[in-house]
Each structure stands twice: as C-alpha cells, then as structure tokens.
N, C-alpha and C positions, 0 to 999 in steps of 0.2 A: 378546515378553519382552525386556526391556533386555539388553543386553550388559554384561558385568564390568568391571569400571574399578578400577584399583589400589587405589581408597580402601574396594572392597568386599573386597578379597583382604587386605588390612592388617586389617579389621577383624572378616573371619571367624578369621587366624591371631590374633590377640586374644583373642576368645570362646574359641579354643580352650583358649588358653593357662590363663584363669579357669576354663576350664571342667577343666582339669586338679588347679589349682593349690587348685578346691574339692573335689576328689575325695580329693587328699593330705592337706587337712586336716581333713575332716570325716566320710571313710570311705565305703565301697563304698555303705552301705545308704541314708545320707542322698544321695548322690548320683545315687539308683536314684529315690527320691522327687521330687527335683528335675527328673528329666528330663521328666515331664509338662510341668510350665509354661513350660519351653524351649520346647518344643513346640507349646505353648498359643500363647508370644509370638512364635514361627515363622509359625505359621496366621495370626494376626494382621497380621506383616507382608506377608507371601504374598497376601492380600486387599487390603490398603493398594494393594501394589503392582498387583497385577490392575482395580482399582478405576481408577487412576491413569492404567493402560492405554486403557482404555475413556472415560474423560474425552478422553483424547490424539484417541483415534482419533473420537468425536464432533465433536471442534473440525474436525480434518482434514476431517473431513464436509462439516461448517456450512461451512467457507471454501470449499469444491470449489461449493457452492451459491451462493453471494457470485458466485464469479466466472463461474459459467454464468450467472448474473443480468447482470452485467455486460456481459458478453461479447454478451447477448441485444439491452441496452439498446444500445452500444458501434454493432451493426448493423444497427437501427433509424435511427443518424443517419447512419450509413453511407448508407442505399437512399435517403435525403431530401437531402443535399449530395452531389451527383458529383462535383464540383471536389475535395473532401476526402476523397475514398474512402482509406481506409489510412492517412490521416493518424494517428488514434488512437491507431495499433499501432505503428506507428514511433515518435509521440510515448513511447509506454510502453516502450518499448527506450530511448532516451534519456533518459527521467529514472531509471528503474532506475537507469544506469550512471552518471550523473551523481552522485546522489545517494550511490551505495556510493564514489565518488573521492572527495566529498567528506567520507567518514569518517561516514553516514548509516548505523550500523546498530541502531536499536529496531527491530524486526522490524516492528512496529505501524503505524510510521512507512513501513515499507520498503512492508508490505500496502497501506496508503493511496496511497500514491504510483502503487503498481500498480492499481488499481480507480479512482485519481481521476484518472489522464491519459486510461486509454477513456474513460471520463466526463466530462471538463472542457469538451467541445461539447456534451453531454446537451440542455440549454438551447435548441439551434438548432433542436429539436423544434417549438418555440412560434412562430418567425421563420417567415414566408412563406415557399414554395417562389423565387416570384420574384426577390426579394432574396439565397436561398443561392446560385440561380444564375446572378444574373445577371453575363453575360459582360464587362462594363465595371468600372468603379470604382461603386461606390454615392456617392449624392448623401447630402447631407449630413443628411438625413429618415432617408436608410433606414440611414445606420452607426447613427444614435441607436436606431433598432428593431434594428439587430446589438448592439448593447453591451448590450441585455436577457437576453442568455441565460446571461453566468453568475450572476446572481440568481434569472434562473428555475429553471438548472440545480437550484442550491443548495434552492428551496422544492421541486422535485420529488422530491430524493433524501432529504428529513428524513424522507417514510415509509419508507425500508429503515434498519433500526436495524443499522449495520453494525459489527464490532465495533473498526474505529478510524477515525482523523476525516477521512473522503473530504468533507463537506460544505464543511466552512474552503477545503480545497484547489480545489477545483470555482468556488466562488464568488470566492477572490480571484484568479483566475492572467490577469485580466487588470491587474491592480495594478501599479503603476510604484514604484519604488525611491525619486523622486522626488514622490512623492505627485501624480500628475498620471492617474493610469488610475482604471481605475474600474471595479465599481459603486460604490464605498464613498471613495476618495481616500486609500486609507490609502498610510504614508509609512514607506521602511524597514523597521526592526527590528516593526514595527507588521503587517507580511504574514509569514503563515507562512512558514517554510525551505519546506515542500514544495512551496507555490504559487509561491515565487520560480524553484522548481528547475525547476518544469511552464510557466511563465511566459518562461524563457527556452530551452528544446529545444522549445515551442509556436511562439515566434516564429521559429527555428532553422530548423524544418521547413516551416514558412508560406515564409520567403524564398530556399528551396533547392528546392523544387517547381517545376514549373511551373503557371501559372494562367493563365486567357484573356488577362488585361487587362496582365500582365507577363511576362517570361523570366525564371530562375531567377539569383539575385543572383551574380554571383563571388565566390571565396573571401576575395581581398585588400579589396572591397568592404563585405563581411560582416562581418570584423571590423572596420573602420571606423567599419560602424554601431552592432556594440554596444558598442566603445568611446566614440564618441559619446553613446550613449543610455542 
C-alpha cells in the first residue's frame, strides 16, 4: 500500500471540511443518504488503487525477468572470450555512473544502458573462438570478422521485445563521434547518448585491462588518447 504524501492529508482535511460544511446545510437526514456514495466513490478508489498496485508489482516482475535473461545471455559470452571475462560487469558499473553524472535520468534510458552494456559483446557469440582469443593482435581479415558483432548483436536481441531501447545501444557502441566506426558510419548527434556513453567506459575498460598482446595503458596516456580521439 502506498504511503501518505501531504497532497493526500490536504485533500482528506478538504473532503472533510465539505463534507461538514454539506451536513450544515442540508441536514442530518440528507447527509445520512449521502454517505453511501461516499462510500461507493471510496470502494472505487480503493480498487483503482489496489489495481494500480498489482500492475506496479507485475512490471517489477517482467524486469527481474529481463535481467535474468540478461545476466544469462551476459555469461554465455563470458565462457566463449577468456581475455574479457568481467569485462561486461565492469563495463555496466561505468556507464550506470557515467550516464546518472551526466544528468541521464529517464528510468527507460537508465534500464537500457543497464541490460545494453552486458549485452554490447552479445555479437561475439557469432565470431570464431580463434579470433576472441587469439593471443596477438588480429590481422587485418579477422578485425573485419570482429567489427560483425555489433550488428550481429543488434539482429539477435530484436527477438526479446524489451521494454526499452537495448537494440540502438548494442548495435552502435562501436560508432565514432567522428563518423569513422562502424557498423553503420554514423556521425555525432546521429549515435545515440547511451551508445556514445557505452562506447566510451567500453573503450575505457578495453585500455585499462590487461590483454596478451599489450600491458594496461597509463593514466596520463589514457587521457591523451581520448583526447585525441
């Protein structure tokens, strides 16, 4: 049951007030009559709000199921790239925080960014084992079959009908500001906020790990290059 909020205690001391101020003017016996349909428009709200409840708590449901779904998906790419284990979960702690500093809060928005950063390697399902791990740098064949997975990602997830927009986010977070990334070459204001958000605590996390083929970038470095970049 909802808890009381001043706008309900101003507006019960109101009804009272009418409901006094109809007693005074129209007498005991007409005011005897009238209290049924108080009562009637009581029950009424009473349901409204019970009704209300149960919608609340269905959603609560439905999204606890999103995100086991997720979660499910999330460590599936987990057990197939070693080199990225965890990466996901870290990624979704950074753009969380990223996103609410930068004054990101439609809930819908916030949901998405949480369920699109496990998911933004979803994609790498499709990619070779050889290729996730292979200990060098990729030649220049196999980054073109790495750049396939966030369109793959994006065609995978159109069957979960989620109920906000994980798919945009998935498929552009490899996009450049610059219109030079890809799958698509989109430019700027043209990539979603939340893919640019996931796009840059993806890259974040990528140059601050370690990996076979490099050492984890220095701090003063790091900003260098996303200043540069």
């Amino acid at each position: 049951r909802p808890r009381p909020v001043p706008a309900q205690f101003f507006g019960s001391a109101a009804a009272a007030g009418l409901m006094y101020q109809f007693y005074e003017q129209a007498g005991f016996y007409i005011f005897l009559f009238a209290l049924p349909i108080v009562a009637v428009f009581y029950q009424i709200y009473q349901f409204y709000i019970e009704k209300f409840e149960h919608a609340r708590a269905h959603i609560a449901e439905l999204n606890k199921l999103y995100f086991e779904t997720v979660e499910a998906l999330a460590s599936a790419v987990d057990a197939k790239d070693r080199y990225t284990h965890g990466h996901a979960r870290r990624v979704q702690v950074y753009a969380i925080e990223l996103a609410k500093q930068m004054g990101v809060k439609d809930e819908n928005e916030l949901m998405a960014i949480r369920s699109g950063s496990l998911l933004h390697d979803i994609g790498k399902i499709a990619i070779p084992e050889y290729i996730l791990n292979k200990p060098t740098v990729l030649t220049e064949s196999e980054f073109e079959k790495m750049k396939s997975h966030p369109a793959v990602g994006a065609v995978m997830l159109q069957g979960i009908d989620f109920p906000y927009p994980v798919e945009p986010l998935v498929k552009s977070h490899h996009e450049r500001w610059d219109g030079k990334g890809y799958p698509e070459g989109l430019k700027g204001d043209e990539i979603p906020l939340s893919a640019r958000i996931l796009s840059l605590v993806d890259c974040y996390d990528a140059m601050t790990t370690n990996r076979p083929y490099r050492s984890p970038m220095q701090r003063n470095q790091l900003i260098e290059f996303f200043q540069r970049e």
